[in-house]
C-alpha positions in Angstrom: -239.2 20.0 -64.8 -242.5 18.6 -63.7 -245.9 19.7 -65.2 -246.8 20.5 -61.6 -243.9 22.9 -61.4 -244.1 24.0 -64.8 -248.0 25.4 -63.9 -246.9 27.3 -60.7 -244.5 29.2 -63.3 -247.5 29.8 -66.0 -249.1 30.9 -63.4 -247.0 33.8 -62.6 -246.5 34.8 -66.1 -243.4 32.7 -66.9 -242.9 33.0 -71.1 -240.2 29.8 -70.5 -242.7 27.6 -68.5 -245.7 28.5 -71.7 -242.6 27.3 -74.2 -242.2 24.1 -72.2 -246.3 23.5 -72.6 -246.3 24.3 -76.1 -243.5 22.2 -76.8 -245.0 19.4 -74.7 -248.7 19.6 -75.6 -248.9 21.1 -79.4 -248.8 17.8 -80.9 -251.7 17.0 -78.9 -253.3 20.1 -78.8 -252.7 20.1 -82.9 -254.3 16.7 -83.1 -257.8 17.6 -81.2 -258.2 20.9 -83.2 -257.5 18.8 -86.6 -260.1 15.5 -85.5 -262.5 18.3 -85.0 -261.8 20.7 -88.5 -260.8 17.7 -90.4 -259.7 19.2 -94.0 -262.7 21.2 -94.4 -260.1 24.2 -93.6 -256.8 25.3 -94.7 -254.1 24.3 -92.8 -253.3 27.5 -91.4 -256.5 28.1 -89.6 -255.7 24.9 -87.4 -252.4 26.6 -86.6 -254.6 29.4 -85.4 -256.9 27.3 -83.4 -253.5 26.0 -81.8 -252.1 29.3 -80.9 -255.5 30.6 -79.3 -255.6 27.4 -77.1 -251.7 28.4 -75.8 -253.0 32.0 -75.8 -255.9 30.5 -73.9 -253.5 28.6 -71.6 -251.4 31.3 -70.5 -254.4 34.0 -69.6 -256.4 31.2 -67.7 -253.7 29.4 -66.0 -255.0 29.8 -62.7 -258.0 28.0 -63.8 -256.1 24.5 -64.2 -256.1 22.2 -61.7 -252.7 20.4 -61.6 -252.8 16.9 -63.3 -255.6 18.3 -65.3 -253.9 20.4 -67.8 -254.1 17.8 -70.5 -257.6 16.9 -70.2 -258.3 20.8 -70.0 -256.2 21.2 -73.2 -258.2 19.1 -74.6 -261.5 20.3 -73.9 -260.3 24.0 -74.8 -259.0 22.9 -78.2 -262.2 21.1 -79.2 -264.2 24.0 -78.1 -262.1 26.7 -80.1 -261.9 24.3 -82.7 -266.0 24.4 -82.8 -265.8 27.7 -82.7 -263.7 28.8 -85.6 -265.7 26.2 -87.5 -269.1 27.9 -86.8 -267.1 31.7 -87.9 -265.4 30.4 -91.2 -268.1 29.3 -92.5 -267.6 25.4 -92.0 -270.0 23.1 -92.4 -270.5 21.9 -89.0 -273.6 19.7 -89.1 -272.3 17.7 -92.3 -268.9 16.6 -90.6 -270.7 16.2 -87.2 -273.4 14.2 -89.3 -276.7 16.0 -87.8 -277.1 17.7 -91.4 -281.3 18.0 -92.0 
């Protein structure tokens, strides 16, 4: 299995080629979403941030350019991870450090 190959499948709705990404890329994915929320939130909202990137991942699949998908990950899990930051009430600014 190659992620190239792997992509075609998520791209036509394959639930086995979306298991083979999350297996392959939560660690990662998990990693991003924590540098970004740090411990200012429970644990469990980074496992949400996780799941909405593979959620992400499987309804946008057609947007990744093969050889890309980590990179696009990436960038999707930082953004999310913003996101729920700015809705849960997070301090943003403070762990950024742009506070006043």
């Amino acid at each position: 299995m190659t992620e190239r190959s792997e992509l075609k499948k998520l791209k036509n709705g394959s639930e086995d080629a979306l298991r083979w990404f999350i297996r392959r890329y939560s660690g990662y994915v998990a990693t991003v979403v924590h540098n970004v929320i740090g411990d200012s939130m429970p644990k469990a909202d980074i496992e949400e941030v996780v799941s909405d990137v593979f959620v992400t991942a499987w309804q946008k699949a057609g947007d990744v350019i093969p050889g890309a998908l980590k990179s696009w990950l990436g960038a999707v899990a930082r953004n999310k991870a913003k996101t729920h930051l700015r809705k849960g009430g997070g301090d943003f600014k403070v762990i950024y450090g742009t506070e006043g």
